[in-house]
MARGU-557553 format. One record per residue (C-alpha): y negated, z, x. Coordinates in steps of 0.1 Angstrom, whole numbers, padded with zeros to 4 digits, always signed. Layout:
YZX;...
END
This chain:
+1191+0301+0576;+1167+0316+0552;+1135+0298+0549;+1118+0290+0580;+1075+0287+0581;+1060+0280+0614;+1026+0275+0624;+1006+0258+0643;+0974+0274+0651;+0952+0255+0672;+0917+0264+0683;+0889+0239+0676;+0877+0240+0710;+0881+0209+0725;+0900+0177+0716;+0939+0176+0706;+0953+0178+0741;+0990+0169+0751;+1001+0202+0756;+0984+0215+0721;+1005+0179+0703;+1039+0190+0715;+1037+0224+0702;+1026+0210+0673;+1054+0184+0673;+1081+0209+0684;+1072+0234+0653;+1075+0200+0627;+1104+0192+0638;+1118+0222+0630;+1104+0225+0599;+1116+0193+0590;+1152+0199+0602;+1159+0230+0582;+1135+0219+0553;+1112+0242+0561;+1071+0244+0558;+1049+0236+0585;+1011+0254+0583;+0981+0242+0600;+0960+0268+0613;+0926+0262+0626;+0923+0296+0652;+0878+0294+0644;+0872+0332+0656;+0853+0318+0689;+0824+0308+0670;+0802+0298+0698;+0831+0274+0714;+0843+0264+0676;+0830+0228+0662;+0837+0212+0635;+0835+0179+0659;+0867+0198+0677;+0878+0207+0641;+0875+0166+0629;+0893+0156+0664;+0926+0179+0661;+0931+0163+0624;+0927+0133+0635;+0948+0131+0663;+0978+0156+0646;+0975+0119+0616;+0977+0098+0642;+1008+0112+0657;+1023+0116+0621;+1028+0148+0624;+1022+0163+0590;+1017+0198+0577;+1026+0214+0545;+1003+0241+0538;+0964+0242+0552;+0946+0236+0570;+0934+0272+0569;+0904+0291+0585;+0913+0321+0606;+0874+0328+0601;+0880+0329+0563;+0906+0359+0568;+0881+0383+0588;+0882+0409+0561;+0920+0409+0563;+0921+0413+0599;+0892+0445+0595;+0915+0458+0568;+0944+0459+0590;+0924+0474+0621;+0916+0500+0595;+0952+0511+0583;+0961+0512+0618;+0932+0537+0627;+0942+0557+0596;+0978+0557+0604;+0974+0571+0639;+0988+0540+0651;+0953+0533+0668;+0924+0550+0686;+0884+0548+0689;+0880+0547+0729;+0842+0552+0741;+0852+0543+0771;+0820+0527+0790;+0825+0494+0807;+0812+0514+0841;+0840+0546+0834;+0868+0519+0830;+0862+0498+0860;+0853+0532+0882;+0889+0543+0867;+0900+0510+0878;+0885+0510+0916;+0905+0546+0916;+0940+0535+0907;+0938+0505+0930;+0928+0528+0959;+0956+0553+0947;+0982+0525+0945;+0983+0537+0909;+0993+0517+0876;+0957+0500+0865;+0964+0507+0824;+0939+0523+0803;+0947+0560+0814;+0945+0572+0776;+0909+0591+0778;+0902+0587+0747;+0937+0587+0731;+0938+0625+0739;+0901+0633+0721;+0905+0655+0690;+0899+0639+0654;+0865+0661+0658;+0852+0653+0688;+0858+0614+0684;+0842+0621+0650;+0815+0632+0669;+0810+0601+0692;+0808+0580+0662;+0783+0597+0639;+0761+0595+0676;+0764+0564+0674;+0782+0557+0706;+0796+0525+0710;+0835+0523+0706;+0867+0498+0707;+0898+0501+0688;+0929+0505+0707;+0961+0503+0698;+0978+0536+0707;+1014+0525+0723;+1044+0551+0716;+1051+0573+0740;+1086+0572+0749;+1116+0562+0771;+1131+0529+0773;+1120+0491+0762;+1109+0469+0735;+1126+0434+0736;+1135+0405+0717;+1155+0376+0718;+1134+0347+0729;+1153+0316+0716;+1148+0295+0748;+1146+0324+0774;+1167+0348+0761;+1165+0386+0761;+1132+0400+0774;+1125+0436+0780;+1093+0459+0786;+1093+0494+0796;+1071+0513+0768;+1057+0532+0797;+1048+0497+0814;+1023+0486+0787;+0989+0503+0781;+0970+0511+0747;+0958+0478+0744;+0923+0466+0728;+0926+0455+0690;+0891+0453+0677;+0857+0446+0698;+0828+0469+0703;+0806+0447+0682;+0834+0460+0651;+0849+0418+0653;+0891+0423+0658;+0908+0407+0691;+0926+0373+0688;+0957+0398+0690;+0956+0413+0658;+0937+0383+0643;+0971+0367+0650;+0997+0387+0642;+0975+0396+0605;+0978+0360+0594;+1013+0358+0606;+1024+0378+0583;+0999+0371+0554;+1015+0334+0561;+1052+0349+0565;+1061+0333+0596;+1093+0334+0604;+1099+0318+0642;+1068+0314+0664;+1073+0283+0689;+1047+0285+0715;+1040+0277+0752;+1053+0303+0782;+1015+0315+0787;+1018+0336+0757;+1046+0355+0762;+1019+0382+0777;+1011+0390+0743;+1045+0389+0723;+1052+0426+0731;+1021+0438+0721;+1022+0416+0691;+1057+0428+0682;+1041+0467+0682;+1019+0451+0659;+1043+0435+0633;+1061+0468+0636;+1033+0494+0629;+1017+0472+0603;+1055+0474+0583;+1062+0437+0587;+1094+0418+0600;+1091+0406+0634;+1095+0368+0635;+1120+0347+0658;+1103+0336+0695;+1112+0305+0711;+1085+0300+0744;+1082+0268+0758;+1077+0258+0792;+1046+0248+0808;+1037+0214+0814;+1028+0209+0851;+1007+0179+0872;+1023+0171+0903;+1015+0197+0926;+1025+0225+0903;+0997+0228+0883;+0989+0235+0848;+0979+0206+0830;+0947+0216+0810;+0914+0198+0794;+0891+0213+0822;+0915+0202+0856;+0926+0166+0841;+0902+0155+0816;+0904+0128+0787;+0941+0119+0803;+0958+0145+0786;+0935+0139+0755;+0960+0124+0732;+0927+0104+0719;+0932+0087+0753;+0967+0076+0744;+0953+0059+0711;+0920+0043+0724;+0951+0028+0755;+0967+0010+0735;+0996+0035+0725;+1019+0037+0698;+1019+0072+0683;+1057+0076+0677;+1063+0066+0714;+1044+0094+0723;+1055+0119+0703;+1090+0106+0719;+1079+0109+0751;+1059+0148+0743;+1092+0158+0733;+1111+0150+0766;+1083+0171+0779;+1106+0202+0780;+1133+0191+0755;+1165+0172+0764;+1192+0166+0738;+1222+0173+0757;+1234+0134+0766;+1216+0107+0784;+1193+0100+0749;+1155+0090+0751;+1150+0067+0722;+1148+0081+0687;+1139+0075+0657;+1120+0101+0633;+1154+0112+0617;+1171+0110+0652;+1146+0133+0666;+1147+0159+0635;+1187+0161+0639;+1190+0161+0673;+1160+0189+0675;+1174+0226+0685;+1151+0256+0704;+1180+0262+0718;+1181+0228+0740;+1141+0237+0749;+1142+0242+0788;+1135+0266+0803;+1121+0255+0837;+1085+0236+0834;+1084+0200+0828;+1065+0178+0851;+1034+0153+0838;+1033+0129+0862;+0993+0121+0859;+0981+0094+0883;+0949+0076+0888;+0950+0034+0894;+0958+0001+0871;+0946+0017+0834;+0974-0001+0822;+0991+0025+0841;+0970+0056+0842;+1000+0081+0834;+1033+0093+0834;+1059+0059+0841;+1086+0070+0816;+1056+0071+0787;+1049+0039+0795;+1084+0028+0798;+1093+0044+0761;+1059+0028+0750;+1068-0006+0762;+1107-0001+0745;+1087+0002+0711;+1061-0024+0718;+1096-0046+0724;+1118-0038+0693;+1096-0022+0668;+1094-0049+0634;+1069-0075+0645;+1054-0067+0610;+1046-0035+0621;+1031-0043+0654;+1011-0071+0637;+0994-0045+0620;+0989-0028+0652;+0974-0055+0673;+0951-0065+0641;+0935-0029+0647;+0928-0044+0686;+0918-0079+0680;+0891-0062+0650;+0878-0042+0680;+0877-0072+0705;+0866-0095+0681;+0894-0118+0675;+0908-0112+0646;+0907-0144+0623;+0913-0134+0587;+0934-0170+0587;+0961-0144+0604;+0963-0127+0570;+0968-0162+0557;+0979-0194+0561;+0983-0188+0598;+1005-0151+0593;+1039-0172+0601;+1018-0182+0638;+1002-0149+0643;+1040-0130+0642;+1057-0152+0657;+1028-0161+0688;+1030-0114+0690;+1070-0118+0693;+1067-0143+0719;+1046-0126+0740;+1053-0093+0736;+1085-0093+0767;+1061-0081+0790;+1038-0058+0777;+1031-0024+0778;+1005-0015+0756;+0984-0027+0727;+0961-0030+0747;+0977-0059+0767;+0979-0083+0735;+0942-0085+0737;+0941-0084+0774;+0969-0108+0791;+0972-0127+0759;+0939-0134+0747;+0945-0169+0757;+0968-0175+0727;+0938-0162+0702;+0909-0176+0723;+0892-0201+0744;+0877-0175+0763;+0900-0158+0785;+0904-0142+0821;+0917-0162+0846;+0942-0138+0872;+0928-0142+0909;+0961-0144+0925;+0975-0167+0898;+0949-0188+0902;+0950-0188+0941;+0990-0191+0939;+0995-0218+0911;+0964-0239+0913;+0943-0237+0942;+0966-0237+0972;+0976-0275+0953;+0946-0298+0957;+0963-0324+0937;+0964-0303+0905;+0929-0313+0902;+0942-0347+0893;+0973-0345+0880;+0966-0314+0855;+0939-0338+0837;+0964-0368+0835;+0994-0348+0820;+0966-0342+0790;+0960-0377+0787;+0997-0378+0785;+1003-0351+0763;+0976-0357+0740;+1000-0391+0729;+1029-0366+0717;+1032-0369+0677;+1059-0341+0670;+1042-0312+0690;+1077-0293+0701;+1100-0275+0729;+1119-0306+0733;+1091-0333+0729;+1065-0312+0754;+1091-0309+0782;+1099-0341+0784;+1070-0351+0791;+1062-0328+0818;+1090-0337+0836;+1082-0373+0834;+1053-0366+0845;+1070-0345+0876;+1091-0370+0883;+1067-0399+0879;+1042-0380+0903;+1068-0373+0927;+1057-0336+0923;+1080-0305+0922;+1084-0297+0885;+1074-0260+0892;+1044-0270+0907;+1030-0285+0876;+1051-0259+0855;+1031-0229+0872;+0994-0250+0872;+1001-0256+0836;+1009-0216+0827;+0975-0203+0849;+0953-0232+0834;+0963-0228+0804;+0972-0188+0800;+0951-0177+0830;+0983-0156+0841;+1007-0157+0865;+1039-0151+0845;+1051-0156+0807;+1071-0169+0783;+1086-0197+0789;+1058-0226+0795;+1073-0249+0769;+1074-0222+0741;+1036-0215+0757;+1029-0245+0753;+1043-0250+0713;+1026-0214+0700;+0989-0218+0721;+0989-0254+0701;+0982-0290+0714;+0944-0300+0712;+0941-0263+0730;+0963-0275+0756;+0948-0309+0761;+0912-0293+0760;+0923-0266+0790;+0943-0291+0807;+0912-0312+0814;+0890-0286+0828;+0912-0282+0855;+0885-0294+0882;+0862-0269+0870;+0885-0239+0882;+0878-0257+0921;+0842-0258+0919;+0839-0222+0902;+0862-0210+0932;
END
């Protein structure tokens, strides 16, 4: 394969939304796998919708994913004389019209097909004026689009969409099509297919709701002299009752901002994008960044529409299980180094971070993440269901706390004499810390797990864990003893 260039050519609109990140993603990967370029496009022709806020918020979230670019960002806004120029050739070419066309004629032509049962395409007015008489109309003054004049013959234009395969139009099926405004500013249409070619694109990778364009567009590569590049179309990504997910129906959910600020981590959900709509062929779901670029095809793109299951509830929950299931895989294996790092990034933002971690207490800090991590989903949940390992303040769980400590009146007592108990130990350890809890069981006459599951909500405030001696070991003995002691507190505030 020569050398591939793809594009991705977002519009500064609105934040990076999921749909926007896996075209991106799709396009680097496969630049990377045939070591080609990838070029960022910033698509700034709306300028009353365009910000540079929008602009600032696509960068930022393409970084955080990693997904990098090789040429740009450019401005489609900087290329507006290009775009005029190639209006221009087209006009002098024949290979476009002036159409004076008011807005009242067309929709009275419109209102007469429908009632005719008649195609509703431009009839071609203005495509059958003389060179004189249209030369007329514009020294007047009257206003005017450019359309592009479609050939007039038999048969179909096609191309061989890599995910969809051949698609065909009849010629006679599409209609002289509008290429520059009345206000003299060129359509999105030709705006596109201009800097496609300045760019030399070679394969455009792009969602399904384009395709309505890629005929046109291809009578534009061809009249303008340029090679028509490969098209691979994408499917849709759907909620769960069919529709299209979008900024304006779902809101910040499919932000992938939302993803970050949740406690994310960005390569589990550029894995999980790229299941939206990809599959590799086996039972796969977990891959690394060189996994992903070898595995990566347009030809194992499906073709049917992927489903986002979006649901509302528990925000440690909020969307789609398998993104949090391939989140939580990550969160489990990843180098605790690297999730160290991570978690710093939370605990800065909750304040409890304690530059110590950095320090003399790094070996702690890992190894405290790496105990706790099991049953976490997020990043989120470090600062969340284990701020009781890096703080004295701390959420107690209702139904812990009703489960494990209230529905035992005795814990009152016996919780605050296991400290005294405790608070003897020299050598602070697995061993030395659960055998004197069972003592203490078995002195009491108590079931173990009764003091076992006071000691984890008193301590932890949760219901479930590590196990309660390694808790005990990593959350340290004088916190232990201190917690332990304020037992009858948790009665009186209940």
């Amino acid at each position: 394969m020569s050398e591939v260039i793809v594009r991705f050519p977002p519009s500064p609109t609105g934040y990076l939304h999921i749909g926007g990140a896996r075209t991106a993603i799709y396009n680097w990967l496969f630049a990377r796998k045939y070591g080609g370029k990838l070029i960022l496009r910033i698509e700034d022709t709306d300028v009353e919708r365009s910000t540079q806020e929008s602009i600032e918020g696509i960068l930022d979230g393409l970084r955080w994913l990693g997904i990098d670019w090789d040429e740009g960002p450019y401005f489609q806004s900087e290329f507006a004389h290009e775009h005029v120029t190639a209006a221009d050739r087209l006009l002098e070419s024949g290979r476009a019209y002036r159409c004076f066309c008011t807005r009242e004629e067309l929709e009275a032509k419109r209102e007469a097909a429908l009632a005719a049962k008649k195609d509703l395409k431009y009839d071609g007015t203005c495509r059958r004026l003389t060179p004189e008489h249209a030369a007329e109309k514009e020294a007047a003054g009257v206003p005017s689009v450019v359309r592009f004049k479609v050939p007039e013959r038999d048969g179909k234009i096609g191309y061989d969409d890599k995910v969809l395969g051949r698609i065909e139009k009849e010629y006679r099926e599409i209609e002289d099509f509008v290429i520059v405004r009345s206000n003299g500013k060129p359509l999105y249409l030709l705006c596109n297919v201009v800097d496609d070619i300045r760019d030399r694109i070679t394969h455009i990778i792009r969602g399904q709701d384009h395709m309505t364009n890629t005929v046109r567009q291809i009578l534009l590569y061809q009249a303008l002299g340029a090679d028509v590049p490969v098209f691979a179309h994408m499917p849709l990504t759907l909620d769960l009752k069919k529709a299209k997910i979008s900024k304006r129906s779902h809101g910040e959910v499919v932000a992938v901002q939302f993803y970050r600020d949740h406690g994310f981590i960005p390569w589990a959900l550029v894995n999980f994008l790229v299941l939206l709509g990809w599959s590799p062929g086996d039972d796969r779901e977990i891959f690394s960044r060189e996994e992903l670029i070898q595995a990566f095809s347009l030809e194992r793109i499906n073709r049917s529409n992927s489903i986002f299951n979006y649901r509302k509830g528990d925000p440690r929950f909020f969307t789609d299980p398998k993104a949090i299931n391939i989140n939580a895989h990550y969160l489990h294996t990843m180098p605790i180094e690297e999730i160290g790092e991570m978690v710093r990034q939370e605990f800065l933002a909750e304040g409890l971070w304690d530059p110590d971690y950095e320090r003399e207490k790094k070996d702690w800090y890992l190894a405290t993440l790496d105990l706790i991590r099991a049953r976490f989903h997020t990043l989120k949940d470090f600062a969340a269901l284990g701020r009781a390992y890096f703080s004295d303040e701390y959420p107690f769980d209702p139904k812990a706390l009703k489960k494990n400590v209230l529905r035992h009146e005795g814990l009152k007592r016996w919780l605050p004499e296991l400290a005294e108990r405790l608070e003897e130990i020299q050598d602070w350890s697995l061993e030395s810390t659960e055998a004197a809890v069972r003592a203490f069981a078995e002195e009491t006459g108590v079931k173990p797990g009764i003091i076992i599951n006071g000691i984890r909500t008193v301590v932890t405030g949760q219901i479930k864990g590590p196990g309660i001696f390694d808790v005990l070991v990593a959350v340290g003995k004088d916190r232990v003893v201190s917690r332990l002691r304020k037992t009858p507190e948790l009665y009186v505030a209940a």
